[in-house]
Each structure stands twice: as structure tokens, then as C-alpha cells.
N, C-alpha and C positions, 0 to 999 in steps of 0.2 A: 650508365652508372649514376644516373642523376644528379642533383644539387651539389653532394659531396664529393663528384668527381675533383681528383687533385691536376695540379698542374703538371705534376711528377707523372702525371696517368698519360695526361694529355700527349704530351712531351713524346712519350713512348710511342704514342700510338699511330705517329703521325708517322714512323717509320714504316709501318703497313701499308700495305695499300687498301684503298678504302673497301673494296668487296671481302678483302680479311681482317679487319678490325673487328666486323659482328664474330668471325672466329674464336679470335681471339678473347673479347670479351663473353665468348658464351662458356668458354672452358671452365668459368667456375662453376656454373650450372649445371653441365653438363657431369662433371665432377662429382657435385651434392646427388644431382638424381641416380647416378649410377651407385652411391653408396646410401641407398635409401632403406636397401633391405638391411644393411649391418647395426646392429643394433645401440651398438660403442657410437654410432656418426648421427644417428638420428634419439642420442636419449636426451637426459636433462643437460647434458654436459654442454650442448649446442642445439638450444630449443626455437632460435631465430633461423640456425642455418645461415649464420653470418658470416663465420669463418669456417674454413676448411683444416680440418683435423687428421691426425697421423695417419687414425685408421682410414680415412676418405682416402688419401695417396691408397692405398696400401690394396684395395678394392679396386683400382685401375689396374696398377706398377706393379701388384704382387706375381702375378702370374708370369712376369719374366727377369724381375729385377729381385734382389735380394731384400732382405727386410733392413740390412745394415744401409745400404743406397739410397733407401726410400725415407730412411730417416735424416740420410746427406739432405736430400731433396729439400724436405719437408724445413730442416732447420736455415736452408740458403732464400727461401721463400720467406719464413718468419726473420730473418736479418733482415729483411728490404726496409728502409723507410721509406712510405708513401706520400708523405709531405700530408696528412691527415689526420686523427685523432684514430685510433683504435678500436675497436670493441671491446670489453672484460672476455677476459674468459680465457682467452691465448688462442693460440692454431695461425691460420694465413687469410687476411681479408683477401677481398676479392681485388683490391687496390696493390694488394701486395702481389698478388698471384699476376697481374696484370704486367707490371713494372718485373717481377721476375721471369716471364714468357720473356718479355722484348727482349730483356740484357742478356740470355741466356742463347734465344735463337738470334739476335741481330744485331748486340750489342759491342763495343768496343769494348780493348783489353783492361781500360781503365771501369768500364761497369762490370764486366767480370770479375775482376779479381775479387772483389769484395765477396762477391757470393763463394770465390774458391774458397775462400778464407772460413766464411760462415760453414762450407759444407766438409772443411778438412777438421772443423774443431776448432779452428783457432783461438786464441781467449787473449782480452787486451791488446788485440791487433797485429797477435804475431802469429806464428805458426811454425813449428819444425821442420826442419828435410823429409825426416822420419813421417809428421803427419802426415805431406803434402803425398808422400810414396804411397799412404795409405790409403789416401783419396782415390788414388788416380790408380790404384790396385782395383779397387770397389769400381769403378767409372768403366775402368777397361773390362773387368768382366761381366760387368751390368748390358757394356756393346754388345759382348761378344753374345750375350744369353738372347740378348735381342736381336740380332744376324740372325740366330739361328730360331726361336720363335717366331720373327715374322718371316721365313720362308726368303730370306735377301742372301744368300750363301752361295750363288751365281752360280751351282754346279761344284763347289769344295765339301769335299765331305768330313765333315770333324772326325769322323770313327776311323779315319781309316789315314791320321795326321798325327804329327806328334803333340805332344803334350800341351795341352789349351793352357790349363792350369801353370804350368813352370813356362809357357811365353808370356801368361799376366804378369806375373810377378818383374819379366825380366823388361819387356816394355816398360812397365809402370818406373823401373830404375832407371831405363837410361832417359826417360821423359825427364824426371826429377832431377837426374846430374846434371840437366840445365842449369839449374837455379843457381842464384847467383846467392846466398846468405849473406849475414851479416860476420864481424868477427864475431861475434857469440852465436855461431851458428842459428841465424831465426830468420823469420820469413814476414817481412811488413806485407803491406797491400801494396807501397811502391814496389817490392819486390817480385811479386806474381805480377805485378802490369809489366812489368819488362821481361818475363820471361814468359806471359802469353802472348805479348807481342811478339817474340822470337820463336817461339813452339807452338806452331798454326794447331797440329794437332790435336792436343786438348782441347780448343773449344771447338772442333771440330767429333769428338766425340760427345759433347755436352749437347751440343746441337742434336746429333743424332739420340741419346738419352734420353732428353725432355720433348722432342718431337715426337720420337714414337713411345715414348715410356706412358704419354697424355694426352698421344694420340689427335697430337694438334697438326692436323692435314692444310697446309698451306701451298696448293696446285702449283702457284707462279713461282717459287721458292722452294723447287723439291729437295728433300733431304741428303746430305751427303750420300756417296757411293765409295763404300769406305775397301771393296773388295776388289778386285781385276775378274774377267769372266773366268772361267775355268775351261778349257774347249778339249771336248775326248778323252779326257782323262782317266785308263784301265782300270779304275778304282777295286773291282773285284782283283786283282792282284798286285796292286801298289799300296806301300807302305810308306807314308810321306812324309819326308825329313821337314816340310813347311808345317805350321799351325795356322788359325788366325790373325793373332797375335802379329805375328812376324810380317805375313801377310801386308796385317792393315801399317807397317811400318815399313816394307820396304818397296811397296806400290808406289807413296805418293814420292819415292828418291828417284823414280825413272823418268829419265826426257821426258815431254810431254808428248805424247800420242805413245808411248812404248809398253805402259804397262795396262793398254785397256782387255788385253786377252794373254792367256795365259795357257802353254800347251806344254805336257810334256816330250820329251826329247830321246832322254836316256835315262834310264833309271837302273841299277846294279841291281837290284832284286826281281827284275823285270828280264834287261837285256844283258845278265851277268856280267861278268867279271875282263873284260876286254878293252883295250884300248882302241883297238881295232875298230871295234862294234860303239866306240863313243864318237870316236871324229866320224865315221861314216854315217851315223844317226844326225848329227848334228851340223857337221858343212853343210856351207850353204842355207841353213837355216833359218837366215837374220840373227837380230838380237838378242841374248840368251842371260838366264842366270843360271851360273854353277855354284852349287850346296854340296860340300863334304861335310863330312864325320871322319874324324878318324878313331880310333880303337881305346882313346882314351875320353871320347865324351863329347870333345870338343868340336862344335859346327859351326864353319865358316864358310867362306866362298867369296862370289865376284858378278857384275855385269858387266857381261861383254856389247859394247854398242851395234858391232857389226857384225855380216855374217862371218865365221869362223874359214879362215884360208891356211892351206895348210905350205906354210915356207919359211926358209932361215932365217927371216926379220921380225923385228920389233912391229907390230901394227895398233892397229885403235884409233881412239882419240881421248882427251879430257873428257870426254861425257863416262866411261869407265871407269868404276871403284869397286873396291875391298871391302868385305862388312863380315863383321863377326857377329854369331849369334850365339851362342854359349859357349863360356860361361856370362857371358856379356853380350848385350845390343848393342854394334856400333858401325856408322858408316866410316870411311875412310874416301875420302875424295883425291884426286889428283892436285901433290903439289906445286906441280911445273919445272920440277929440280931437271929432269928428262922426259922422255919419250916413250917408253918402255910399258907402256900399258899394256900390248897382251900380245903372248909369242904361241903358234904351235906348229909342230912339225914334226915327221914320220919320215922313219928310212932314210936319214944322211947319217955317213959313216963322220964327217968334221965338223956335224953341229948338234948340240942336244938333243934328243927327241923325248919331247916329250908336251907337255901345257903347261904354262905360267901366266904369271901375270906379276906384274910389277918386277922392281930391282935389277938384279942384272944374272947373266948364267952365271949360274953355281951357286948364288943368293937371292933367289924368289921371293917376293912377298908371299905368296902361293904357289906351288911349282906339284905335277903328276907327274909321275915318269911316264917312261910309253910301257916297260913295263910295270903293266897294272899291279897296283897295292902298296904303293910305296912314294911318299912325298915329303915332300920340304917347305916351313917356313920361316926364313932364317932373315931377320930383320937387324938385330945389331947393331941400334937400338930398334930402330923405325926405319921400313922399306920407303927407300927417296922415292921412289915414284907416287907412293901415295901415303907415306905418314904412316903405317900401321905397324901397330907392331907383333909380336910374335902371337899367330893365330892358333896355331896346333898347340896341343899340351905338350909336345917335345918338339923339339927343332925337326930331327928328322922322325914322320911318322907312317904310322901304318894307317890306309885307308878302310876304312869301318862298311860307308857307305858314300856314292857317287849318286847325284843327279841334275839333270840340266835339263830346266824348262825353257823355250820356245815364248818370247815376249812381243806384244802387238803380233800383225798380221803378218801373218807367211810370205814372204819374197814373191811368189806368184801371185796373191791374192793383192799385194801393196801393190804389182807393177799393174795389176787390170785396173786396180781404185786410181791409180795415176794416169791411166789413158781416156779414163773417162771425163777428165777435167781439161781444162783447157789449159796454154802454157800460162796465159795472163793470171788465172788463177793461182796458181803455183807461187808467181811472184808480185803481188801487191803493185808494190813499189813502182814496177816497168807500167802496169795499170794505170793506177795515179799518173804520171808522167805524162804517159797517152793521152789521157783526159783531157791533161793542162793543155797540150801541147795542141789541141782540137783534132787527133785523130778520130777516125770510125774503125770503131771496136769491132769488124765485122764480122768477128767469130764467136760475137755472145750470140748470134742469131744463128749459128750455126751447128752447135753443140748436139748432141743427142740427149735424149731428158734420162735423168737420173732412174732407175730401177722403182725406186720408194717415191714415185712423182707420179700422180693421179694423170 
């Protein structure tokens, strides 16, 4: 950047590593050359090619982002100060474009928010609810267009999901019911730093945005993986109560290793209308998510941690919760009041048959009968077991639609991954210990080599 390189530049740059710094400082070049045929980028407006102009964005980002996003962009890049003198004219130096790559892809909550700010509109340092819902409206489906432009959609097929469109809107709202305002309802920059630090999410979509929106390929530092795979999924006769959207929000709530594959189970439009035909699809099949509908609109459901056992007790653990998805996104976590995280069972004449999850018999947080089409969410106020409150549009409802997907790897497939390993690997800790304690580890030399091992 020469002579006039800023300290503010420097600063940034040092958070790269040095074989991606020429990266990153070539994106403004790269930029200009790419918008050399457009006639708006190369006229008298910008005869040095000093800064980068709406239309330049717009000659990358157009073809998968909106022109409403591209102007977020553009205007969160011109907010930067670069600790240097400007050029006349307006648009984004290359000082600016520099210092806004870092803070964007690798920056903390405190150099973020300022750009939230810049790119929700904010004026005088503040910003509304309202804005911020509209930012992050624009952001989530700017992801979404770019999941599906760049071919990253792991096997999900939008056509054949519910409604992309009304999961943006419904994400973007319960993102924002984070926020914590002011009493006048407003949003400072200390505001968004506290609530990007608490909501990973966001800059986790920002990341993904400006990485692929700019096309800035940094190898060591691959881009988020904002989807679960999709494995086998009938798609020529399934009609799926999931979107993206939901998707990219209820992946990153699963234990960790649970939601890296995703298969379905059971599906009512699939394997009709049967209870029967639900527990027997789905025993035994590890960790599951269950999605109703029922007959009034409203879709909620549950993850169950373990595989599905069918008898008269309470089972689970804390790693299982409740999440409503329309009219509203929300999780519902276990609050420790009981135990009662998830019941099923068939064919006793002295104990209910049927699935639940949470509260207790006769007050479900969620509750199926065993006869199919017919359920209960009866919380009164909030089901103790996990805080939630009434999911269905009537306490007792009628079931619309039924499905349960199959999360992480299949019971057969985890117990082969686990024989392959050694026990010490399994548990660290007993490893360490060993170590300390001068034993010989003699079973690291004994192992058989991994499948994906040259």
C-alpha cells in the first residue's frame, strides 16, 4: 500500500497470516479489474481508480446478493476510518476496504458493531430494533441466495422445503429479540457489541457474506459451514416442513458432533398417517429432531438426545429441548425443575401411550397420542421441564403434519467409528495421566490405520 499505508492498516493486517495478507490486499484490484467493463466504475467519476464505487460492489455481489445488501456493504466499508486522509470524490479506499475485510472476517464484537451500525442505517450512533431486524432480514437472505449460488446446499433442496422467504423474516426476528435497547427503544454501538458478543450467529453470517460475496479465498481459514449434510433424503416425494433458514438455526443448538448429518426418519406424506409406522421407523435410531404442524399453522417440535426406547418412564437428559418455529423461532432449553425430558410408549393398558416430551402425564410440553392426529400442548403458563410455553395454536390440536429426522451418524455406523479408535483416545484425561505417570502407551502402536490414511 506504500508510503501511506496507516497504522489502522497495519494493525489489521497482522491478524492474517503472512501468505494471506497479499490476499487480502489484492481484493481491491481485483475488484477494480473485474468492474473495468462497467462503464459507471471506469468513467470520469473515478478517473484514478482510487476508490471503489457502488457500482464496483455491485459487478462482483450482483449476481447472488441483492442490490439492497450490496448497498449495506458498500455503506459499512465507507464508515471505516482508516486513520489517513481520503481521496475526493467518495466510494471506499483501498485503506478502507482493507480494515473492513479484517473486522468483518476476523474481527471482534467491538470492531463489528460499528460496521452493524453503518450497514443497518444507523444515524448519530444509534439505530432501531426495527433497523437492526432489517439488516439482518437483508444478511440472512443474501446467506441464503449464496448457499444456493455457490452450490454449498449439502444435498437440501429448497424446492421441495418450506418457505425460504417467511424462515427469513422469522430468523431475522428472533436474532434481533436479542438486543437489549435503550429505554427509548435505540440501539448504541455499545449495544450491538453486547449482543454480538452473545449472538455468534451474526457474525457468523457476515463472515460468510463478505467471504463469498468478494470472493476472498483464505485456504487456512475456511468459511463457515452454515448447513448439516443431508443423507438420502426421498426428495422426489418429500415435502419438508425444514427451510434454510431454520436449518441454519437449529444445527448450530445440537451437542457437538450431533448435527453434522442429517437423515430423514419419518415423514407423514411419505410413511402416512401411523403411529405404528413412526416408533418403528425411528427406535433405535439415535438422536432425532421431531417437527409438527398442526392444522392451525403452527410448527414446533423437539430434539431428542438419544435413541428413542419404547417404555413407561421418563428418559433423556439435559442435552434435550423444545423449539417453536412458527409463529416464532425459539429454543426452549431444560430448566432443571425435573426430569421428564422425553416419554414413549405403546400398548400399556395403566400408562399413556403415546410421545412427549417435557411436563408431566396429562400436561405435555409436547405430547402425540398413539392414536395418530391428535396432540397436546398444555404448559400453563410454561412447561417446568423446559420453560416453554404453549406451542400449538390450541392446547389440544389436530396434527397437520409429522416428521422426524435422524441427527449425526446412525447407531451402527457411530459404534464401527468407535471401534476403530483406541480406548485412550476416547478419554484424554486417562492418556494425560499415563503419560505423567511414565507409562508405555502400547496400543498407540497397535491401532489399525484409519480408512482416509495413505
Amino acid at each position: 500500500m506504500g508510503n501511506a499505508e496507516s497504522a489502522v492498516v497495519h494493525k489489521r493486517l497482522v491478524r492474517f497470516r503472512p501468505h494471506e495478507r497479499p490476499v487480502i490486499e489484492g481484493v481491491f484490484d481485483r475488484l477494480q479489474s473485474a468492474s473495468s467493463s462497467c462503464s459507471s466504475a471506469s468513467s470520469g467519476k473515478n478517473p484514478a481508480g482510487k476508490v471503489l464505487l457502488l457500482d464496483t460492489l455491485k459487478v462482483t455481489m450482483g449476481k447472488m446478493v441483492s442490490d439492497v445488501m450490496i448497498r449495506r456493504v458498500f455503506e459499512g466499508m465507507c464508515s471505516v476510518d482508516p486513520g489517513v486522509s481520503l481521496p475526493p470524490g467518495g466510494g471506499a479506499s483501498r485503506e478502507q476496504l482493507v480494515i473492513f475485510l479484517a473486522d468483518a472476517l476476523r474481527g471482534t464484537a467491538e470492531e463489528r458493531a460499528p460496521l452493524v451500525m453503518a450497514m443497518a442505517h444507523g444515524t448519530k450512533g444509534t439505530a432501531s430494533p426495527d433497523q437492526i431486524r432489517g439488516f439482518l432480514e437483508d444478511l440472512i437472505a443474501a446467506v441464503v441466495q449464496i448457499l444456493i449460488h455457490r452450490g454449498r446446499l449439502r444435498g437440501w433442496r429448497p424446492d421441495r422445503m418450506g418457505d425460504g422467504d417467511q424462515g427469513v423474516k422469522l430468523l431475522a426476528e428472533q436474532l434481533s429479540s436479542e438486543l437489549k435497547p435503550s429505554a427509548q427503544n435505540t440501539c448504541d454501538v455499545a449495544c450491538l457489541e453486547d449482543w454480538l458478543f452473545r449472538v455468534s450467529g451474526v457474525a457468523t453470517f457476515l463472515e460468510l457474506l463478505i467471504g463469498e460475496g468478494l470472493e476472498v479465498g483464505l485456504t487456512s481459514c475456511p468459511l463457515p459451514i452454515l448447513l448439516p449434510q443431508c443423507r438420502d433424503a426421498p426428495w422426489s416425494e418429500l415435502r419438508c416442513l425444514l427451510d434454510l433458514p431454520l436449518l441454519m438455526f437449529l444445527s448450530p443448538q445440537m451437542p457437538a458432533g450431533y448435527g453434522a448429518q442429517w437423515r430423514l426418519l419419518f415423514s407423514t406424506n411419505i410413511h402416512g398417517e401411523s403411529f405404528t409406522r413412526l416408533v418403528g421407523n425411528c427406535k433405535s435410531g439415535g438422536p432425532t429432531v421431531l417437527l409438527v404442524k398442526d392444522t392451525k399453522g403452527h410448527i414446533f417440535g423437539g430434539f431428542i438426545s438419544h435413541s428413542w426406547e419404547i417404555k413407561p418412564q421418563f428418559q433423556g437428559d439435559s442435552r434435550c429441548f423444545l423449539f417453536s418455529v412458527f409463529p416464532s423461532m425459539h429454543i426452549f432449553t431444560s430448566t432443571g425443575y425435573n426430569q421428564h425430558y422425553m416419554y414413549l410408549n405403546q400398548g400399556q393398558q395403566t400408562m399413556p401411550n403415546g410421545l412427549g416430551m417435557g411436563g408431566q402425564h396429562g400436561y405435555f410440553g409436547l405430547w402425540l397420542d398413539y392414536d395418530f392426529g391428535r396432540g397436546h400442548s398444555r404448559a400453563r403458563p410454561r412447561c417446568t421441564t423446559y420453560g416453554s410455553p404453549q406451542l400449538s395454536g390450541d392446547e389440544d390440536f389436530t396434527v397437520d403434519t409429522v416428521e422426524v429426522w435422524g441427527v449425526g451418524l446412525p447407531p451402527e455406523e457411530q459404534e464401527q467409528d468407535e471401534n476403530k479408535r483406541s480406548v485412550l483416545d476416547m478419554d484424554p484425561e486417562v492418556q494425560a495421566i499415563m503419560e505423567m505417570t511414565g507409562k508405555t502407551l502400547y496400543s498407540q502402536g497397535l491401532r489399525e490405520p484409519d480408512d482416509d490414511e495413505g
